[in-house]
GUKEBA-932609 format. One record per residue (C-alpha): x, y negated, z. Coordinates in pm, whole numbers, m for minus. Each point is the difference from the previous one (the first is absolute). Layout:
! GUKEBA-932609
ATOM      X      Y      Z
ATOM      X      Y      Z
...
! end
This chain:
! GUKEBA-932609
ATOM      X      Y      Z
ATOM   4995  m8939   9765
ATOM    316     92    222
ATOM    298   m233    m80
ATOM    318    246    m87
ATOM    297    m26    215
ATOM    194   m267   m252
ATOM   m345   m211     31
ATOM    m20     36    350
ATOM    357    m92     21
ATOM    m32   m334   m202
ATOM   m322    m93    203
ATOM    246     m5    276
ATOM    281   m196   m151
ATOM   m307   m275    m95
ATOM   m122      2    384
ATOM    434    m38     83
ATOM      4   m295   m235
ATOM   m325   m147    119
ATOM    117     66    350
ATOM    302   m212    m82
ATOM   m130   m258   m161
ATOM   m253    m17    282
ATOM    271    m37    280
ATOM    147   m259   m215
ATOM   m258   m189    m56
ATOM   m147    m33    358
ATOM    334    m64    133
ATOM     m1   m332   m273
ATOM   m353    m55    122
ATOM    207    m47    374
ATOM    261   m196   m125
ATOM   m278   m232   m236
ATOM   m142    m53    294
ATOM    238   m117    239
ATOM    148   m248   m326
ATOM   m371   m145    m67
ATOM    m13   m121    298
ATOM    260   m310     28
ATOM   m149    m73   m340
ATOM   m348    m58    175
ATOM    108   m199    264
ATOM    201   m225   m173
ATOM   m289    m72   m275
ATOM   m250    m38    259
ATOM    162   m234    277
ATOM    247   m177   m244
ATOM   m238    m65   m315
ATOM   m375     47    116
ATOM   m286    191    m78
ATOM    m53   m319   m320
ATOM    331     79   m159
ATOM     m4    360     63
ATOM   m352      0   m181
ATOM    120   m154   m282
ATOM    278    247    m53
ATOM   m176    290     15
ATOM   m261   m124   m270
ATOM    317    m48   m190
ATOM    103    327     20
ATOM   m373    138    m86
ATOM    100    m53   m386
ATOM    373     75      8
ATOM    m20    396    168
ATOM   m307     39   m251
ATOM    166   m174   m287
ATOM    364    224     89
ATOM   m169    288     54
ATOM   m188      5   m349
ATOM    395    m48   m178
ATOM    148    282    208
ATOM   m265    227   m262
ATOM   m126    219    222
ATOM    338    144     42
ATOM    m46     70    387
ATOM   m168    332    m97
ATOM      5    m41   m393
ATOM    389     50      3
ATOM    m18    355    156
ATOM   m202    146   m245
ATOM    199   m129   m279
ATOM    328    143    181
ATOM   m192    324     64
ATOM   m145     50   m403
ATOM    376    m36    m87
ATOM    132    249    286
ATOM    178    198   m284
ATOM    193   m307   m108
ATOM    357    m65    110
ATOM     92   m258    252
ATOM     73   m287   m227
ATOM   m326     72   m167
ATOM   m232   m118    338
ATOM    306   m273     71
ATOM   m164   m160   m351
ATOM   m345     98     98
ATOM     31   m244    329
ATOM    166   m249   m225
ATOM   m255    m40   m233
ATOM   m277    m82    279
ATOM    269   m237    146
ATOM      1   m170   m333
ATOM   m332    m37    m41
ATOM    m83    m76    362
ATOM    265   m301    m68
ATOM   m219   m120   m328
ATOM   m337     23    145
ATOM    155   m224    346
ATOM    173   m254   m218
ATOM   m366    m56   m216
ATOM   m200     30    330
ATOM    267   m273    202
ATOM     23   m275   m330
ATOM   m394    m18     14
ATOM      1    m14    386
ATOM    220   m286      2
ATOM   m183   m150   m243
ATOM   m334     66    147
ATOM     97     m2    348
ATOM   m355   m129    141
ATOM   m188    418     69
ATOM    318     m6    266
ATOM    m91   m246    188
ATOM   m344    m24     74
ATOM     56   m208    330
ATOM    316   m208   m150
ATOM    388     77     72
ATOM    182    m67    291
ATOM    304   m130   m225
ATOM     93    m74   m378
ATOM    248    314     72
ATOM   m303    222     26
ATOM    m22     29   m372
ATOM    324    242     22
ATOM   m172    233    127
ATOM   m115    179   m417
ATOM    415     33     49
ATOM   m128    328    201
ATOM   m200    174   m277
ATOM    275    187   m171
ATOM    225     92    284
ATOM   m316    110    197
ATOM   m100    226   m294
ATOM    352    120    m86
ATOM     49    118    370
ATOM   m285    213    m72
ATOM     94    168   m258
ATOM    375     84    167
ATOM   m167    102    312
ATOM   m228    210   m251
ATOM    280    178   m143
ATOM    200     51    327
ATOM   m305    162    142
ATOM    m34    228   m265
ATOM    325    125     66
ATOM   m149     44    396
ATOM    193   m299    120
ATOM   m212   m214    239
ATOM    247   m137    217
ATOM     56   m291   m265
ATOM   m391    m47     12
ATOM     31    m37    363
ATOM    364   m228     30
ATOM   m156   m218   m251
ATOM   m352    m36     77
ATOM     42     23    383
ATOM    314   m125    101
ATOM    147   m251   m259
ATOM   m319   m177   m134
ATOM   m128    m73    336
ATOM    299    m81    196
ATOM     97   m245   m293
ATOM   m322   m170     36
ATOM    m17    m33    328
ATOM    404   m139     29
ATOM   m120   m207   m326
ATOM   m313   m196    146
ATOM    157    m60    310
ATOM    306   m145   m159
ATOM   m138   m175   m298
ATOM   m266   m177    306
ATOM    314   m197    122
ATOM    126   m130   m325
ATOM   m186   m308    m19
ATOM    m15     22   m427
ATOM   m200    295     28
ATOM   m180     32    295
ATOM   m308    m50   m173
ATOM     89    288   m203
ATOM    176    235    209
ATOM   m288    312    m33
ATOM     54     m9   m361
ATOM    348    m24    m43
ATOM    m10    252    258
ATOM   m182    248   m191
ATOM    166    m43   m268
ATOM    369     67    128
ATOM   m162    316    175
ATOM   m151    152   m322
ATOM    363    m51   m187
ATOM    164    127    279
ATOM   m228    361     26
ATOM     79    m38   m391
ATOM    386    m10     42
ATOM    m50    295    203
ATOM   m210    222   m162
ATOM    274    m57   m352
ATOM    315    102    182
ATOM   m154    423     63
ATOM   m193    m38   m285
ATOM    339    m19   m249
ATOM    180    267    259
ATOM   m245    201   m130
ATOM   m127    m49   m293
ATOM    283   m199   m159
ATOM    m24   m233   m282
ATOM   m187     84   m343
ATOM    241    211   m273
ATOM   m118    m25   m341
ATOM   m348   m207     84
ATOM   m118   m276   m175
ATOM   m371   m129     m2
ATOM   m302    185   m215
ATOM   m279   m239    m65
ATOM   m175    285    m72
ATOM     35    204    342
ATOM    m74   m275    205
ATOM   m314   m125   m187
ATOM    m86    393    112
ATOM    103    m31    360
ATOM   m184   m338     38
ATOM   m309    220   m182
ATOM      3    224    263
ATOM    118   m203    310
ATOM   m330   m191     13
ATOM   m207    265    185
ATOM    271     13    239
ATOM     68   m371    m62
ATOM   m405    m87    155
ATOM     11    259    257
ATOM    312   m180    161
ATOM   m132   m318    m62
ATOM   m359     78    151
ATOM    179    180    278
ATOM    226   m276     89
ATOM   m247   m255    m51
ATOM   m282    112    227
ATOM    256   m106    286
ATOM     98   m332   m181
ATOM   m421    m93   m103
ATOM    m84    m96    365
ATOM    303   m245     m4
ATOM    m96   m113   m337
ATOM   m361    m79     79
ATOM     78   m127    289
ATOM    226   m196   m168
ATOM   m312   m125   m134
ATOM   m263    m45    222
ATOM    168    m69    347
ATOM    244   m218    111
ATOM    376     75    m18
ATOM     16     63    385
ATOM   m261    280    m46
ATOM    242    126   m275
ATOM    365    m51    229
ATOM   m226    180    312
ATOM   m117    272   m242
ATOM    311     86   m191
ATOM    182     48    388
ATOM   m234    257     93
ATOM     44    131   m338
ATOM    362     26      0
ATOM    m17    176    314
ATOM   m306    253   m141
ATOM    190     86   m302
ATOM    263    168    163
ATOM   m146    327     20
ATOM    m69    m72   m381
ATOM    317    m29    m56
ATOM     39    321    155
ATOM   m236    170   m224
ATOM     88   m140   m342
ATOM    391    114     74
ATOM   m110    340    m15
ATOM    m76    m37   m404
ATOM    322     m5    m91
ATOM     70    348    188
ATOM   m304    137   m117
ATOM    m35    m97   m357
ATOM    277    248   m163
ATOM   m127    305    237
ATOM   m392    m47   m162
ATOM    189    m80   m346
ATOM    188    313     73
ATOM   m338    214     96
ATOM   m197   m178   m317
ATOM    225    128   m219
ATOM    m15    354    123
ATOM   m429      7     53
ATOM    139     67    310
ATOM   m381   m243    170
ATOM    m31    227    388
ATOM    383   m145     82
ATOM   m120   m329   m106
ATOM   m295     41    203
ATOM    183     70    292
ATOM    281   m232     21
ATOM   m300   m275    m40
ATOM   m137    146    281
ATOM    304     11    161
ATOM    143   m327    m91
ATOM   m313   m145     53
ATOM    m61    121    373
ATOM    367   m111    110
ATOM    m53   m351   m145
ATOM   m353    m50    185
ATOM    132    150    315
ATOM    307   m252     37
ATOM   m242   m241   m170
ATOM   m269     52    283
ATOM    298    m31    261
ATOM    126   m353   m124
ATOM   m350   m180     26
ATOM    m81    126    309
ATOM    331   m145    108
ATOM    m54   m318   m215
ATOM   m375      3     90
ATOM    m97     53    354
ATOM    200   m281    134
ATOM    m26   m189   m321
ATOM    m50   m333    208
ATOM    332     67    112
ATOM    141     27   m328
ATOM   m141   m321   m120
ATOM     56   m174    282
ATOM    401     51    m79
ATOM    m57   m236   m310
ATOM   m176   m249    169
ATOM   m308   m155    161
ATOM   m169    m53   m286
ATOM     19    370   m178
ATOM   m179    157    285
ATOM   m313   m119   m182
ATOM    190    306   m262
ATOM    m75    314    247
ATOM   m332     62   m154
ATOM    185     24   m368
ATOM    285    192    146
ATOM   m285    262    108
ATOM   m137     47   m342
ATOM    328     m5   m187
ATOM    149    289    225
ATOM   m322    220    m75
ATOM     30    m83   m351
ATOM    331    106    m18
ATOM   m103    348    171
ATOM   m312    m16   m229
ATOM    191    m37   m289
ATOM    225    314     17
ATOM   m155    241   m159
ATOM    m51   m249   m334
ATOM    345    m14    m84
ATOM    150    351     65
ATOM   m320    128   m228
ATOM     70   m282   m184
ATOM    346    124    m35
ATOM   m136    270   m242
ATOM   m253   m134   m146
ATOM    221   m280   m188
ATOM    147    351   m162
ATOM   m292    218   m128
ATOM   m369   m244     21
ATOM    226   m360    m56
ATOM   m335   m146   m144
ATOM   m237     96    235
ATOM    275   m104    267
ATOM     18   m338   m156
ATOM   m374    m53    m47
ATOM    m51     96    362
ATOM    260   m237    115
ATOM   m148   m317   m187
ATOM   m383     98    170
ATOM    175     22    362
ATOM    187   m330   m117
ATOM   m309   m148    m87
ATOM   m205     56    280
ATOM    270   m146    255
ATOM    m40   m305   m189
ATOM   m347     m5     50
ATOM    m41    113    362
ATOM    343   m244     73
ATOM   m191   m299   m157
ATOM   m278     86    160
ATOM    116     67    349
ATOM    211   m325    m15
ATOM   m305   m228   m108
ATOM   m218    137    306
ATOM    268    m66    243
ATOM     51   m339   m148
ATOM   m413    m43    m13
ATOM     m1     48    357
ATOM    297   m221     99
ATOM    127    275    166
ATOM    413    m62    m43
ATOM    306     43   m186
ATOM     12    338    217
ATOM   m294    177   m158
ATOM     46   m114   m330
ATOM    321    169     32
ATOM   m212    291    189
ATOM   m259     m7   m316
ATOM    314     55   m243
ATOM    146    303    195
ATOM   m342    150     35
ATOM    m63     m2   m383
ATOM    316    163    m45
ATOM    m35    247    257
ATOM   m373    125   m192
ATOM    182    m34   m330
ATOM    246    265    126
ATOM   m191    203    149
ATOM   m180     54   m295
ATOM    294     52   m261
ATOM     67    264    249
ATOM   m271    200     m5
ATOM    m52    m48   m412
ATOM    316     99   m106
ATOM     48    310    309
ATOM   m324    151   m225
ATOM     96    m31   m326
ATOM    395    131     91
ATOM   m200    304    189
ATOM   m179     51   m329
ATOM    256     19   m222
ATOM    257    206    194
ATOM   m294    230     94
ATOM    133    m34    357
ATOM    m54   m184    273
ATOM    230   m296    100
ATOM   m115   m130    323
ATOM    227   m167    263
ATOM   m280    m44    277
ATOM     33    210    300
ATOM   m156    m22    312
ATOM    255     m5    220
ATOM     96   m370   m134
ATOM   m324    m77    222
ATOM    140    184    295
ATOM    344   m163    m32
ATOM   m162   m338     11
ATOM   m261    m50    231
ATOM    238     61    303
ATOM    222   m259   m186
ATOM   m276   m233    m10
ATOM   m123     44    379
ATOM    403    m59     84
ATOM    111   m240   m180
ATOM   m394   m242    152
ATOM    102     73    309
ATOM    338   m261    m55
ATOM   m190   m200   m184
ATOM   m144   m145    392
ATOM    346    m17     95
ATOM    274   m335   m140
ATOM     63     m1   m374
ATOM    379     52     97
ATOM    m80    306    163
ATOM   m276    135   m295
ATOM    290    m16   m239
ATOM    293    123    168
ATOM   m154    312    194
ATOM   m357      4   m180
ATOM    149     32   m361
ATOM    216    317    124
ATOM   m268    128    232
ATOM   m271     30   m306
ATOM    290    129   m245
ATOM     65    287    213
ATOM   m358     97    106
ATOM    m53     37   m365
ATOM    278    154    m95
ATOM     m9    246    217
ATOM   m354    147    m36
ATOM     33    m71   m378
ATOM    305    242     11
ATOM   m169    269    249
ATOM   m303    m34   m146
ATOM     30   m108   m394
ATOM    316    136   m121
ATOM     67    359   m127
ATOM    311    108    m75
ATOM    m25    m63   m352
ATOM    m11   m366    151
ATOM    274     m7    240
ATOM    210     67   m301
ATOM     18   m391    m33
ATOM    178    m22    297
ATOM    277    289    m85
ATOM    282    m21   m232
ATOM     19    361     14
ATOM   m329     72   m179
ATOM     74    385    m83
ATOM    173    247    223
ATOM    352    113    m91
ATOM     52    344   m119
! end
């Protein structure tokens, strides 16, 4: 059927938005990037691979735990905004309030038995008392999702991106390093830390948040509504959780079975890996009310294509990054330390996971909207098979006394079939449903990166100072630009345009 000219017109202003919020978000990606990485090198050469292990199987249970308050709000809160489009302003201010308030009961439930029960956290021990502090996290990391929520809704990513990218890892990074020199709590300078940064992205988040929402006018809590939005959160609730978790499970088992220097060397190649899925999961936000939008109109072809869309601009940059990350990922290791080289292998996988992955959470994007159960029960069989293969991979390593490297290698590779799979699962069932397909794969992504590859080995033979300060910029711009002669149409280019329609 041929869209009519208002259709066609709104299709447009959804590709302008998702344009925006693309150019946004890459540019936070950047700047994420660049504030990471003082974070990294202060955890690694100040506190060691032992301490840094220990942390991050800390913070296995508290993202999991945090993210389960916030209610599925993420994408949850868009829909709710959208149902109640015809509703006046202060209407969807008291909308966002009541998941606030409710975010704020489930985190104070979820911290008091964490404090009590404090052992699941710390499966390796705690590098201080102080550690405990860290269930003080729970509610402000699930009430920051919620207010970035709403301020997406309204198309406002830039306080995703201040927050997320610029003030939660620069305080972090200024925290360690300054908490490391105060001899009361250098033992627990990565918590305290992380804690300050996840107030301080909360702090920021609340100032734009009352600019524009305000505060609530004539609201007061209904037990009743919110024993109806928790109803209905929990689809949303497991798919967040499951999503979230299969990149915390490897940690967690590891956690488990390997030592916490496997964990510290594994969670450093995984906080460089998850970058680019950073990148992807900021474009949820954005997208969310333009499929609500298109839901509630049966309007499935747009959907379709902006998945598509959306979809092919997040593997594309995706691809970019780990070949950047990847090719000379001794390099990159190497900046940590001697003893994270033994990482590279785990870098590898976690960068093609990442790439893997894309296509899982932009269809997953819809799905959470119009097949929620099927989503969820999806999500808990991919969950459950990374266990196994993890555990599994892990235990042969360890049978064959190969290293602390390939266990980390085995936990990465797990993830990276896990992924994979999700992908191509829930690509089907979206293309099913829509009646149309939603594919990101093009060919060209192979053409872009093989002379990346061939490049960016050729500096690997040359010093590690030299691989990362010409080889890094050599293999982004092969890519780039075949993947932009080659891969991009104009339809695609229109990420890189703030004009995205001609003037009349």
């Amino acid at each position: 059927m041929t869209p009519s000219p208002a259709q066609a017109s709104e299709d447009t202003d959804d590709l302008a938005q998702l344009a925006k919020g693309g150019r946004t978000n890459t540019l936070g990606f950047v700047v994420r990037l660049i504030a990471r990485i003082p974070f990294l090198v202060i955890a690694t050469r100040l506190y060691g691979a032992e301490a840094l292990g220990r942390f991050a199987s800390a913070l296995v249970l508290i993202e999991i735990v945090a993210l389960v308050c916030s209610l599925g709000e993420k994408r949850g809160l868009a829909q709710r905004l959208s149902e109640g489009a015809g509703e006046n302003r202060a209407a969807e201010t008291n909308l966002v309030y009541d998941g606030i308030l409710l975010a704020l009961a489930y985190s104070a439930i979820a911290a008091a038995i964490l404090l009590v029960f404090p052992e699941p956290m710390f499966p390796n021990g705690m590098n201080s008392r102080l550690d405990i502090w860290l269930v003080a996290t729970i509610p402000a990391f699930a009430i920051t999702e919620i207010l970035l929520a709403a301020q997406a809704y309204r198309f406002d990513i830039a306080t995703t991106v201040r927050a997320r990218a610029v003030v939660e890892p620069w305080t972090i990074s200024i925290g360690a390093g300054a908490f490391f020199f105060i001899p009361a709590t250098r033992e627990s300078g990565l918590a305290l830390a992380y804690i300050a940064s996840i107030y301080a992205g909360l702090l920021t988040a609340l100032w734009p948040f009352v600019r524009t929402y305000g505060l609530p006018r004539g609201w007061h809590p209904r037990p009743g509504a919110m024993a109806r939005m928790s109803s209905r959160a929990f689809p949303l609730v497991g798919a967040d959780a499951i999503e979230r978790g299969t990149r915390l499970l490897d940690i967690f088992i590891l956690g488990l079975f390997a030592p916490p220097t496997a964990v510290g060397i594994y969670y450093a190649a995984q906080q460089i890996a998850s970058l680019p899925q950073k990148l992807k999961t900021s474009f949820e936000p954005i997208l969310s009310p333009v499929i609500t939008k298109n839901l509630r109109i049966g309007n499935m072809e747009a959907i379709a294509a902006q998945v598509r869309q959306v979809g092919f601009w997040i593997i594309a940059v995706q691809l970019g990054i780990a070949l950047v990350l990847g090719v000379p990922g001794e390099a990159v290791m190497g900046l940590w330390g001697p003893d994270y080289v033994a990482g590279t292998a785990a870098l590898a996988f976690l960068l093609a996971a990442e790439v893997a992955a894309s296509m899982a959470v932009v269809s997953e994007s819809v799905l959470v909207y119009i097949a929620r159960k099927r989503n969820l029960a999806i999500s808990v069989g991919i969950i459950a098979l990374q266990a196994v293969l993890t555990i599994t991979f892990i235990e042969l390593a360890a049978s064959f006394e190969l290293g602390r490297g390939y266990q980390a290698a085995g936990a990465a590779g797990a993830l990276l079939v896990a992924l994979a799979v999700s992908s191509l699962v829930k690509a089907l069932l979206l293309k099913h449903l829509l009646k149309a397909p939603v594919s990101n794969w093009r060919w060209a992504l192979v053409y872009a990166a093989a002379p990346a590859v061939v490049v960016g080995y050729g500096f690997t033979f040359l010093p590690e100072w030299i691989e990362l300060v010409f080889g890094v910029p050599a293999i982004l711009a092969t890519y780039g630009f075949v993947i932009w002669r080659r891969g991009f149409g104009e339809e695609d280019k229109v990420l890189f345009r703030k004009q995205v329609t001609p003037e009349e």
